[in-house]
N, C-alpha and C positions, 0 to 999 in steps of 0.2 A: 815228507813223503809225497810222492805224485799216486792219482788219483790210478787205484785200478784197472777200472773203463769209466768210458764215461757218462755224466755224473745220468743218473736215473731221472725223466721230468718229476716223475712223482713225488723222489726226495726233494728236492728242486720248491714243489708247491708244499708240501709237509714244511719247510723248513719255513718258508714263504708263514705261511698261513700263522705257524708260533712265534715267528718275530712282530705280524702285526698285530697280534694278540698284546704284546706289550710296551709295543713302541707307539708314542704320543707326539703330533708336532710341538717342537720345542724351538729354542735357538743354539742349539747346540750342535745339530747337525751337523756336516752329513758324519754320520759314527762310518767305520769301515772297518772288518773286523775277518779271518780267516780263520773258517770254522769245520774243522776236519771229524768226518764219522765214520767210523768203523760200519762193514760191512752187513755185522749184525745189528744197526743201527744206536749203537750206544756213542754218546758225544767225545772222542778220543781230546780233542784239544778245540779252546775258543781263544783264539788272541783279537788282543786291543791292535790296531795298526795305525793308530794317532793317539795323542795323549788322551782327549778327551776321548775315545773310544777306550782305551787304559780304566778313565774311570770310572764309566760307565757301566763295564765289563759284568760285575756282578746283579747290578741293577736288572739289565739286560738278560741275563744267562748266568742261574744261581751255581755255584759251585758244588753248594753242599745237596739240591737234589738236582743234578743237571736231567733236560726231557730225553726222553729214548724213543728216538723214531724209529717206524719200520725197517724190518729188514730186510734188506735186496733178494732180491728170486734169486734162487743159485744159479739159475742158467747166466745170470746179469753179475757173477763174481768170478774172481779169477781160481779160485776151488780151495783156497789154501785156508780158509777162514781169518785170512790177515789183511784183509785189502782195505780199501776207505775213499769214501770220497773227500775231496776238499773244494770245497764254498767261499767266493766272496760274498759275506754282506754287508749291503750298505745301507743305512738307516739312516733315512734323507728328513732333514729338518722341517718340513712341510709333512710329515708324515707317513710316505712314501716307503716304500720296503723293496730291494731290490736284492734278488739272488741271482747268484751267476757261477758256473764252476772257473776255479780261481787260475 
């Protein structure tokens, strides 16, 4: 699914801010990972987009409580309450945290 509008900075730094809460320089880098949220800010889907990001995956962004970020201003959705953004992140070996709409 393609992104409603797009993507909010705010979700943007929200998303920013929770990945570098848990991501540590390692040698595993860089993970790359396409991370779709529902409008209401609840996490619709997170995929691995390399193996090691694969297995990382949970480590990273628990399954069992996924975080719920804020939800978009209605003025900033498409009214239908089914829209979502989708995110690359990349979680760079030195530590680095990088979002971007995908």
């Amino acid at each position: 699914l393609e992104p409603s509008v797009p993507v909010n900075p705010e979700r943007i730094g929200q998303v920013r801010t929770y990945f570098q809460q848990r991501w540590e320089a390692n040698d595993d880098g860089p993970l790359v990972y396409r991370l779709q949220i529902a409008d209401s800010g609840d996490v619709v889907s997170f995929t691995g987009l390399t193996e090691a990001s694969v297995n990382y995956r949970d480590r990273i962004l628990p399954t069992e409580t996924p975080p719920t970020f804020a939800p978009l201003p209605q003025a900033e959705t498409d009214g239908s309450g089914e829209g979502s953004s989708v995110l690359r992140v990349v979680l760079v070996a030195d530590g680095q945290v990088r979002v971007t709409a995908f």
